[in-house]
N, C-alpha and C positions, 0 to 999 in steps of 0.2 A: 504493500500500500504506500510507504514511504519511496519509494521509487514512482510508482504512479503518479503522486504526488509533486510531485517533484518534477516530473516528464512533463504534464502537465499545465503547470505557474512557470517553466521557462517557455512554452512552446505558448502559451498566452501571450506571454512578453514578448516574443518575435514576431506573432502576428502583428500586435497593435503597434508595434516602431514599425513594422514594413507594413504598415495601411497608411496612405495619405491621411493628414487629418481634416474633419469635418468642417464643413464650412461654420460659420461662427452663427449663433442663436442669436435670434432676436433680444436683445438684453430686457426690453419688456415680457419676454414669457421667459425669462431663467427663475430662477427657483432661490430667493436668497431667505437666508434665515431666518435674515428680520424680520423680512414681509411673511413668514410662517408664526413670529413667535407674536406679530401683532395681529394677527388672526386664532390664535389658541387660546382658548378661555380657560381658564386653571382651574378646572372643577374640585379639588380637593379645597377652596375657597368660597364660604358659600354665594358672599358678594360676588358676581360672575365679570371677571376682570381679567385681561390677560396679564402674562408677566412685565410687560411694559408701562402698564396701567396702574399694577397693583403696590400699594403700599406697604404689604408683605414681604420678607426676604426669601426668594421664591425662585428657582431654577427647573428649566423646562429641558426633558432630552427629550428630542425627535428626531424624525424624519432621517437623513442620509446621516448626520451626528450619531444618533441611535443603530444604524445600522452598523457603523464601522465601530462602534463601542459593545457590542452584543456578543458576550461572554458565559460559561457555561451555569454561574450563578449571578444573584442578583447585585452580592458585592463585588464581581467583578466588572457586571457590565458599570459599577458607576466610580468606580476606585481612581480614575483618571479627572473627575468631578470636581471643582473647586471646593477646597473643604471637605472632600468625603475619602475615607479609607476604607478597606476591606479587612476581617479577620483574617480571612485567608486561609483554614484551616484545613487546607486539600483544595483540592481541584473542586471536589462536589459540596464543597459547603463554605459561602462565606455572605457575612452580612456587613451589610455598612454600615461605618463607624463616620458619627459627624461632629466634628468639633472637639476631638478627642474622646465624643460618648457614644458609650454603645448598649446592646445587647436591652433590654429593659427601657432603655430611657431613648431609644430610638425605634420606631414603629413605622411599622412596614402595613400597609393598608393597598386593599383591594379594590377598586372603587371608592375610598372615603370608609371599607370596614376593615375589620383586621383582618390579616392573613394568617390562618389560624394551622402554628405549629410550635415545637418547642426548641426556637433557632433561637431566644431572648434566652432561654435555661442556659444553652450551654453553646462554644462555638462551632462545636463538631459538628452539630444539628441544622439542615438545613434548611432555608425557605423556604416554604412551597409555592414558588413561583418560578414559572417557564419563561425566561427572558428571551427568546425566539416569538412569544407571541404575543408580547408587549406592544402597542402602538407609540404610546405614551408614558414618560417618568416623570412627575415630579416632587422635585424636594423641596421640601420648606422647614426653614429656620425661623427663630424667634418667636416672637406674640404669636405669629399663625397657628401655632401646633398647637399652645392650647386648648384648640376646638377640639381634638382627638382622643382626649386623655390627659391627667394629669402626668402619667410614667411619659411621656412624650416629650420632656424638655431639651432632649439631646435634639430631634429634627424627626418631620416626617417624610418617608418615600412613599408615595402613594403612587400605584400601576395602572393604568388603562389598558385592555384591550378590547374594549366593544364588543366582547360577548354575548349581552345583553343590546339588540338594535336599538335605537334612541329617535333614528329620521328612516322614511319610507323607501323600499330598496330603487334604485334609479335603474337598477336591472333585473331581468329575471333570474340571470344566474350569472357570479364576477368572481373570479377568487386572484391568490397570491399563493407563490412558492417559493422556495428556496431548498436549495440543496448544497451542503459545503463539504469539507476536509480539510485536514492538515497533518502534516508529518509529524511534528513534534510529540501526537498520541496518537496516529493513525485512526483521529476521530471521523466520525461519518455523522453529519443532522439532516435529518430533512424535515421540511415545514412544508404545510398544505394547510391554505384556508379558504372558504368556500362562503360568499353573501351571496343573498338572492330576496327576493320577495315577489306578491302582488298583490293588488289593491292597497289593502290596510294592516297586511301581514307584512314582516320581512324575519330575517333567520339568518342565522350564524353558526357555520360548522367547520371546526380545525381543529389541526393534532399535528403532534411531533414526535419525533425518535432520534436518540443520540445514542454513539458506541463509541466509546474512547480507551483507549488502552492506559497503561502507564504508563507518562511523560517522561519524557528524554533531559537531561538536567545535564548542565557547562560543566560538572564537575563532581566531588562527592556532596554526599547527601547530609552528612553532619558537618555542622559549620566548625573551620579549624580552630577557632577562639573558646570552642566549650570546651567549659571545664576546666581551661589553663589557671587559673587563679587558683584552684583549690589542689592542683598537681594531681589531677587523676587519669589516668591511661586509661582506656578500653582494654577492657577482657571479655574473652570466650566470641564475642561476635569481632572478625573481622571488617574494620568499616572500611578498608580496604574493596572491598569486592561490591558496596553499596558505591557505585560509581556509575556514572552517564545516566541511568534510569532509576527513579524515584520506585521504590516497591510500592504497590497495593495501590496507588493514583489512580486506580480506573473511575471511568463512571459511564453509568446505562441510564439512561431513562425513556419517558415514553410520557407523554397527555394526548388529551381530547376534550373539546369540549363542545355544547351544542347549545343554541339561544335562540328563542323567538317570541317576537312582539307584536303587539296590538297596537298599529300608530292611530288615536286620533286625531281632531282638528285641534284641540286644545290639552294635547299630551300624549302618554304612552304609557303601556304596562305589558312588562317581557319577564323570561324567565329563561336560567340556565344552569347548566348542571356541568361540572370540570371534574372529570380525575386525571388526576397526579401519580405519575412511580419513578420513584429514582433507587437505581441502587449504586456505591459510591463507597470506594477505599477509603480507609481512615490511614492516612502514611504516618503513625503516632506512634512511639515506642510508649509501651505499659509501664509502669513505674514497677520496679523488682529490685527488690530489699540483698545485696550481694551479702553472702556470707563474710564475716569479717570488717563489715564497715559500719560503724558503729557513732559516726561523729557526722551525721547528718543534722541535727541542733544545732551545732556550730556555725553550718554555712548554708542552708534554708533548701530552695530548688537549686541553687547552682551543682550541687557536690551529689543529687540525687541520682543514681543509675539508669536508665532508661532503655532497657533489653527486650528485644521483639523475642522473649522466652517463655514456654510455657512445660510443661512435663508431658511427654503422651504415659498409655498405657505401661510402659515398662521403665518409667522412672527417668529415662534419657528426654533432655532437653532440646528442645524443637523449634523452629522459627515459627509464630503466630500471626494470621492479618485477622484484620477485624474490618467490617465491613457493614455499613447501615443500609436498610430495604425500605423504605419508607413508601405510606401509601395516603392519597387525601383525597377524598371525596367531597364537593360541596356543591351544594343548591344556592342560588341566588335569585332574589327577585326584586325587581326596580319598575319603580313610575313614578310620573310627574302630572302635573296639573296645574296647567294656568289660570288664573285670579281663583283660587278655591274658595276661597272667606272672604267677604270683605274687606279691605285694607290689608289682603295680600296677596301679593301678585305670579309665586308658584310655589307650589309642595312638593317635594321629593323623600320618598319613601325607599328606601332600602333594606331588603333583609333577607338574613342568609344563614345558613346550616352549614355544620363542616364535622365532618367526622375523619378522624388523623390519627395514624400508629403509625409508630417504627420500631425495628427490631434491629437490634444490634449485634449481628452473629461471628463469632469467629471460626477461622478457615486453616487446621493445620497443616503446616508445611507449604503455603504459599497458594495464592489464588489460581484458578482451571489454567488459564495461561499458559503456566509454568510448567503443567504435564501437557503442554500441546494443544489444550483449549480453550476455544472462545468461550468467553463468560457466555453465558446462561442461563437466560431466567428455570430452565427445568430444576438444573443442581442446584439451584443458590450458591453456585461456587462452591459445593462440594459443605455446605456447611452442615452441622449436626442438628441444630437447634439456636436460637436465639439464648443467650444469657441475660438480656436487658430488654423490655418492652417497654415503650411509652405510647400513652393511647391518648386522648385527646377529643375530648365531644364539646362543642360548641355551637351558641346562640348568640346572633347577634343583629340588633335591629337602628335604626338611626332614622330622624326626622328633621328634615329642615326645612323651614316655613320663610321666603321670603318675603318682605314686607313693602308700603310703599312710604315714600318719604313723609317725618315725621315730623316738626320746626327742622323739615333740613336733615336729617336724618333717615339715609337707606341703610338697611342691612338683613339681617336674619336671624332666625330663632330656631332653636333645636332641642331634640330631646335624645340619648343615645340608652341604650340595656346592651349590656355584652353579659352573656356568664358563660364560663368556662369549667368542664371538668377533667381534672387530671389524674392519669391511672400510672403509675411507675412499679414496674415489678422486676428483679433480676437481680442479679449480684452488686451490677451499679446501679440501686435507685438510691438516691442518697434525696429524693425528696418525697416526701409523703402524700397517699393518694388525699386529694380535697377537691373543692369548687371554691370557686374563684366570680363572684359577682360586682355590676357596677351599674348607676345609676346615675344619669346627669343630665343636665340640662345645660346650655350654652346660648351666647348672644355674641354678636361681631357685627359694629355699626359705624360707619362714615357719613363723613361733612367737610362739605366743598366750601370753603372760606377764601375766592380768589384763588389765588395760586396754592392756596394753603388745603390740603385732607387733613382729616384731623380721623383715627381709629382708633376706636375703644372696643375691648373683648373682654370676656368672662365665661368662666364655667363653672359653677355647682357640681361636685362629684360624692357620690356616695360610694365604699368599696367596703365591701366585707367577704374575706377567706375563712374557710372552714377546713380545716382535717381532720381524716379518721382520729388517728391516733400518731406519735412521735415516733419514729424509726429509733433500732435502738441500736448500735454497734460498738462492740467489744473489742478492745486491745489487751492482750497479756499482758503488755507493760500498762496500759494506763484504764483497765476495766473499771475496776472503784473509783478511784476518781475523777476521772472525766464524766464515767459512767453515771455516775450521782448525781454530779454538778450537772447535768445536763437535764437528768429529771426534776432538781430540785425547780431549776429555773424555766420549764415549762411546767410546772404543775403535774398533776397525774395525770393515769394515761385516759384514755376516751380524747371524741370532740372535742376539737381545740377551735375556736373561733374568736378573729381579731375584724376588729370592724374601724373604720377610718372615714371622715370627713374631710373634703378638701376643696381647697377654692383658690382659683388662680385668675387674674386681671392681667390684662395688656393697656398701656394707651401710646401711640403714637402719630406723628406729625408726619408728612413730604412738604416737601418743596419745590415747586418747580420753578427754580429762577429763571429758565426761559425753556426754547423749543428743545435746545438739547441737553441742558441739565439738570437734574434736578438731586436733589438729597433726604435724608430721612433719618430720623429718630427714634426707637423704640423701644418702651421700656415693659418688660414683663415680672410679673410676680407668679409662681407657680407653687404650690404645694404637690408632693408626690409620693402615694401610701406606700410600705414596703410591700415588694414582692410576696410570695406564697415560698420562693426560694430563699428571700434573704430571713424568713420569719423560721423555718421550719426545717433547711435542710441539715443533715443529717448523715454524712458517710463519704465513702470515697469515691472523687472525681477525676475520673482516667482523661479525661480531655483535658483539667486544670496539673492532673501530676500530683493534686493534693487531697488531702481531708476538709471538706466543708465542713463547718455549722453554721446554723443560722442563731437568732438573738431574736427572742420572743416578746421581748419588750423595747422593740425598736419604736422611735416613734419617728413624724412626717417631715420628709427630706422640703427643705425650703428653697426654693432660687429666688434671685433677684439678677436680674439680667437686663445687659443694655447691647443695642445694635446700632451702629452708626452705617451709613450706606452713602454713594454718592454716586451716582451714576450716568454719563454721558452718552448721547446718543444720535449720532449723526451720519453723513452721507460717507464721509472715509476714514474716521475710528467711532469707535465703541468700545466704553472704558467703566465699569462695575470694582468700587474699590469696598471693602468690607470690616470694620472693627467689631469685635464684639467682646462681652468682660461677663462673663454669669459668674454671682458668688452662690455658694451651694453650702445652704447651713446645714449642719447633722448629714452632710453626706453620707448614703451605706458604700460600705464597700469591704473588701475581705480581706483581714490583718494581718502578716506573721505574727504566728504566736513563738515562732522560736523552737516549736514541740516536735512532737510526734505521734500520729497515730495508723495503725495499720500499716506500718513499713511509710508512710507517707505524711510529708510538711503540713502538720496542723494550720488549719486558716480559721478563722473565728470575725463572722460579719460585726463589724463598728460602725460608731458613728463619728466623724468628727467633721471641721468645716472645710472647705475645700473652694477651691478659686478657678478658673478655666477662664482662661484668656488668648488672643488669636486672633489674626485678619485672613483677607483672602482678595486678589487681585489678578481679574484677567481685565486684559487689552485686545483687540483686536483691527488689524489697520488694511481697510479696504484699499488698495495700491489702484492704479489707474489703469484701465484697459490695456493689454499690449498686445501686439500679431501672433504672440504667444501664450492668448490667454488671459483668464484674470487669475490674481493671484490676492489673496488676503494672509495676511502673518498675524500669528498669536503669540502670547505671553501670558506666563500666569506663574503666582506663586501665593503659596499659604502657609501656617506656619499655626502652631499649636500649643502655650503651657500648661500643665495642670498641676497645684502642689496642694498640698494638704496644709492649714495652717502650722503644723509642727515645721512647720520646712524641708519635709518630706517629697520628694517628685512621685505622683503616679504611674504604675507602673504603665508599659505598650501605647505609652502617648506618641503619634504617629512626631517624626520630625518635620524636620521642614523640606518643602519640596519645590522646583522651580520646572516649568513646564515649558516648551517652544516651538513651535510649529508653523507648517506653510500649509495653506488649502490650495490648489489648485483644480481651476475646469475650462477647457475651450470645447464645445460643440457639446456633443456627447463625451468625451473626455474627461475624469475629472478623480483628483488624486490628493494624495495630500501624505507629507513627512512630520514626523512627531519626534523630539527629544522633550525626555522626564530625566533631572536630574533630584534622587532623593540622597538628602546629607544622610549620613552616621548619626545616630542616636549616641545625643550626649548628656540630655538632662534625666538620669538613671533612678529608678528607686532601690532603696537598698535591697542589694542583694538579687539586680537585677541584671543581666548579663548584657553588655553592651552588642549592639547593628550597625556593623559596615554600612555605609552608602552605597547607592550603585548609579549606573546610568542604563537609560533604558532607552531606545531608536525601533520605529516603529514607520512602515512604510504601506499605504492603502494605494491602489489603483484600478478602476473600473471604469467601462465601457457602456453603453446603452445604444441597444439597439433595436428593431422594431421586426418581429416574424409573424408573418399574417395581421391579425390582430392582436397579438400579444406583446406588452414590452417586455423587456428584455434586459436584464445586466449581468455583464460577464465580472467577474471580480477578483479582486488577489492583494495577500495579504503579508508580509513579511515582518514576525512581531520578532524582539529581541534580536536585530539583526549583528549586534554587539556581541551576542552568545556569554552575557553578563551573569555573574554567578547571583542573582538579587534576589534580600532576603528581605520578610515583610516585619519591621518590628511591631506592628499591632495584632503580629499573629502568634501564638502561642506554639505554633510550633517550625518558627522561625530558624530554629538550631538542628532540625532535623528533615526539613522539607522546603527548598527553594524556588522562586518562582520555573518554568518550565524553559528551555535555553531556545536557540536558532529557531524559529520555525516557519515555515512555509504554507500558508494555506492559498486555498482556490476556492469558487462559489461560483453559484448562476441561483440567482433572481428572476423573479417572473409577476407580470401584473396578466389578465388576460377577460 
């Protein structure tokens, strides 16, 4: 395949240099971004405002952007994003991380609902969302997020894909495809989507499939700086022979989904149903306690062993992969209605069902691969059984009621229920089975004062957690006393239930000092109740390398947060500069204790205050038509600190990164080079292992062409053309799995 591949993306590139090129577009029907982002209405906003419009700190991916940014998880396709990182936790699981926050405090939504899986628990865990059948991203920071959730103060992503029709189909039958590969895992995706309607019906049907092997990597696979500080060697596994190819990186998946609507004159009501499967290598060495080492207290994660070891049947020690199957089913249903009430002008009703398991199974002696097999949905890769299940049932409904102006006053009104229940069974549940409910209300209202908006927000949130009973886990070194202290401080056992109240305000100002620039000010207040994880958990965490507990008498984490914004917008630059300062009172988060338990770095969730401060700055400069095209050049760079009042740095806070690229297109022609340069991680928490920098070179080029009635784009991809050994420090397992090296991909596109 790698050869095909390969044959291929040169034999593309020799066609298109040995084709004359096309004669030049009318520059009134080219395609520019602008004129796309000043016609997109930012639906995750209930006020219906594009990103150019709106007084929110708000970033749109679409169109040809989204295309060459479309990655095999959801934090990948946005990790290149002003402000946004990835976990990175493998190939098949990563979430974004915005503004140095992640997991919890960053919410991933489906249309405006949650996207319901357990990727906030932990980073191993994936989204369950298909970035192949995305239309639309966007992300919002500051006051905006509010509306979503109080846990929301890190930033929202919220996903479009129009599975649900909204406007009446303009044909009987339209779809889109895509088909790709690349060397670097001998991946294979294809995409099919199919719209149609008639009369006052229309309908939505698409699905995908992806087979990727494990990735090809610049070099070895454990980073050469671990461990040096604490003078420990590797024994028993030669990391010598984990070279060029990342073990256990595969990932498979597959969706489908189907949607059809009722359009009337004054709205719509549709419904649709999505399943989800992914299955997906965990490239993570297990935490394994070596005989003889004993002074793990001393020096926290750094000094801890990490051996893909397990025992088989006769006592001899074996290499282990481990591998998640995740499955998600959900129902969705949406409509709207123009002037419903009086004195308001539409209602949008959403609500949706989701039922979600994964299984976490390990695979000895190395995935089918390895004995000459393709992976397999028949054998589960030869697995025996699951060790870890996590299951996942979920309700959730949301209401927004727009209104008409009040002294001056537009905006919207809503009502949101989400409840969640969660089932953990297996050797790693270290959280307890409960439900997880919330109840809110919310308001986001503007006034035009001249050049002046003025936006005020608010949300009402009720949350109450329930659990069965407290997990209870034993160490021979530390059974009594941890073992006590842990019952003493949750109480005894049965239902356990904490309930929380919270309320969180925005108000902010724009300014538009003329046609091209304007600036903004935003300040938000946010309260946000603990997790079900930070309250309750309870055991060992093979994704973190440690022993969680949770803290039962946590109480609500506080922000006060400001965003400064300035942004310029004109005929040949465009310049978006960004400050922002959140202080975060009682922050949770999870301590060394210094200890140990279960062979593994005790963590015990706390509270103290904490600071996250950080800008973000792209440019873009439309250059002046030449015989060779147009060409636009970007710039961007962000930057990130977060420290705990004790003057402690948090740990996997992304560094600073600086971006730079050319777009180019003449005719149908149109291409574009990318350099990312990320520093070395230098502001450390204790006892946290320092991140090389890397640079990263990135080269897109595609064709458009026209067969029958169908258009057409040929395309090709060269990431990592550097063949850079780059490691992600916001990812956990940064020391053992590096980004993927050289690779070559090819695609074809189709509209029809």
């Amino acid at each position: 395949m790698i050869r095909i591949v390969t044959l291929a993306a040169v034999s593309l590139s020799l066609a298109v240099s040995a084709q004359e090129l096309p004669e030049e577009a009318d520059p009134s029907e080219e395609h520019t971004e602008r004129g796309e982002l000043e016609r997109i209405v930012v639906s995750a906003i209930p006020i219906r405002r594009s990103k150019l419009e709106s007084a929110q700190p708000v970033d749109v991916l679409t169109g040809e952007r989204l295309d060459e940014r479309r990655g095999v998880t959801l934090g990948e396709t946005l990790m290149k994003e002003p402000g946004v990182h990835s976990t990175a936790y493998g190939p098949g699981a990563g979430r974004p991380v915005i503004r140095g926050l992640g997991g919890g405090r960053v919410r991933v939504l489906e249309d405006s609902l949650p996207s319901v899986d357990v990727s906030a628990q932990s980073d191993d865990h994936a989204v369950s969302v298909e970035p192949m059948l995305i239309d639309r991203i966007e992300i919002l920071r500051g006051p905006a997020t509010l509306l979503f959730g109080s846990g929301a103060v890190g930033g929202v992503v919220n996903v479009i894909d129009n599975r649900i029709p909204e406007q009446a189909a303009e044909r009987a039958l339209e779809g889109r495809f895509e088909l790709r590969g690349n060397s670097v895992a001998d991946e294979r995706t294809g995409v099919l989507r199919l719209d149609g309607g008639s009369g006052r019906w229309a309908w939505n049907i698409s699905g995908t499939w992806r087979d990727a092997e494990d990735y090809e990597i610049p070099g070895h696979a454990e980073a050469s700086n671990f461990g040096e500080e604490e003078g420990h060697e590797d024994e028993g596994v030669d990391e010598d022979e984990v070279f060029g190819v990342l073990p256990n990186s595969f990932v498979q998946s597959k969706s489908g989904s189907a949607g059809l609507s009722w359009i009337g004159s004054r709205g719509f009501f549709g419904i649709s149903l999505k399943q989800y499967e992914t299955e997906y290598g965990i490239p993570a060495p297990h935490a394994h306690d070596d005989e003889g080492e004993d002074d793990h207290n001393d020096h926290g994660l750094n000094a801890v062993r990490y051996d893909l070891l397990a025992e088989d049947e006769n006592g001899h020690e074996e290499e282990e992969d481990v591998f998640i199957d995740l499955e998600q089913t959900r129902w969705d249903a949406k409509g709207a209605l123009d002037d419903p009430l009086p004195g308001f002008t539409r209602a949008t009703l959403r609500i949706s069902y989701s039922d979600y398991m994964h299984a976490e199974r390990d695979v000895a002696g190395g995935h089918a691969e390895e004995d000459g097999d393709e992976h397999d949905e028949g054998d589960e890769h030869g697995a025996e059984g699951a060790h870890t299940i996590f299951d996942v049932e979920a309700r959730n409904a949301r209401l927004e009621m727009a209104h008409r102006p009040v002294a001056g006053w537009r905006g919207a009104l809503g009502l949101q229920f989400d409840d969640q229940t969660l089932s953990a069974v297996g050797e790693e549940a270290y959280i307890p089975d409960g439900d997880t409910r919330s109840w809110a209300v919310f308001a986001l209202e503007e006034k035009e004062t001249g050049p002046l908006t003025w936006t005020l927000g608010g949300r009402l949130e009720r949350n109450e957690i329930e659990v069965d009973e407290l997990l209870g886990h034993a160490d021979h070194e530390h059974e009594d006393d941890h073992g006590d202290e842990h019952e003493d401080e949750n109480g005894s056992d049965g239902p356990l239930r904490r309930s929380f109240t919270t309320v969180s305000a925005s108000a902010g100002i724009l300014w538009r000092i003329d046609q091209r620039w304007q600036t903004s000010l935003n300040y938000s207040y946010a309260e946000r109740a603990p997790s079900q994880g930070d309250l309750y958990a309870n055991g060992p965490h093979a994704a973190t390398f440690t022993f969680e507990r949770g803290s039962t008498d946590l109480d609500e984490e506080i922000t006060n947060g400001l965003d400064l914004i300035v942004h310029h917008h004109g005929e040949d630059f465009d310049l978006e500069a960004s400050l922002f300062y959140n202080a975060l009172g009682d922050f949770i988060y999870l301590d060394e204790t210094g200890e140990e338990l279960d062979g593994l770095p005790l963590r015990q969730t706390r509270q103290e205050d904490a600071t996250f401060y950080g800008g973000e700055l792209l440019g873009v400069w439309h250059l002046p038509q030449t015989p060779a095209g147009h060409f636009d050049l970007r710039a961007g760079y962000d930057w990130v600190r977060a420290e705990l009042d004790s003057g402690e740095n948090l740990p996997r806070i992304s560094p600073a990164r600086y971006i730079a690229g050319v777009d180019w297109h003449r005719g149908d022609l149109r291409g574009s080079l990318e350099y990312q340069h990320v520093r070395s991680a230098r502001h450390l928490a204790p006892e946290e292992d320092p991140t090389g920098g890397y640079d990263m070179l990135d080269f897109n080029l595609s064709y458009f062409f026209r067969l029958g009635g169908a258009e057409l784009e040929v395309f090709g991809r060269l990431n990592n053309l550097l063949d850079e050994e780059a490691r992600v420090h916001t990812s956990f397992l940064k020391n053992f799995a590096p980004l993927p090296g050289r690779n070559i991909g090819l695609g074809l596109r189709g509209r029809f």
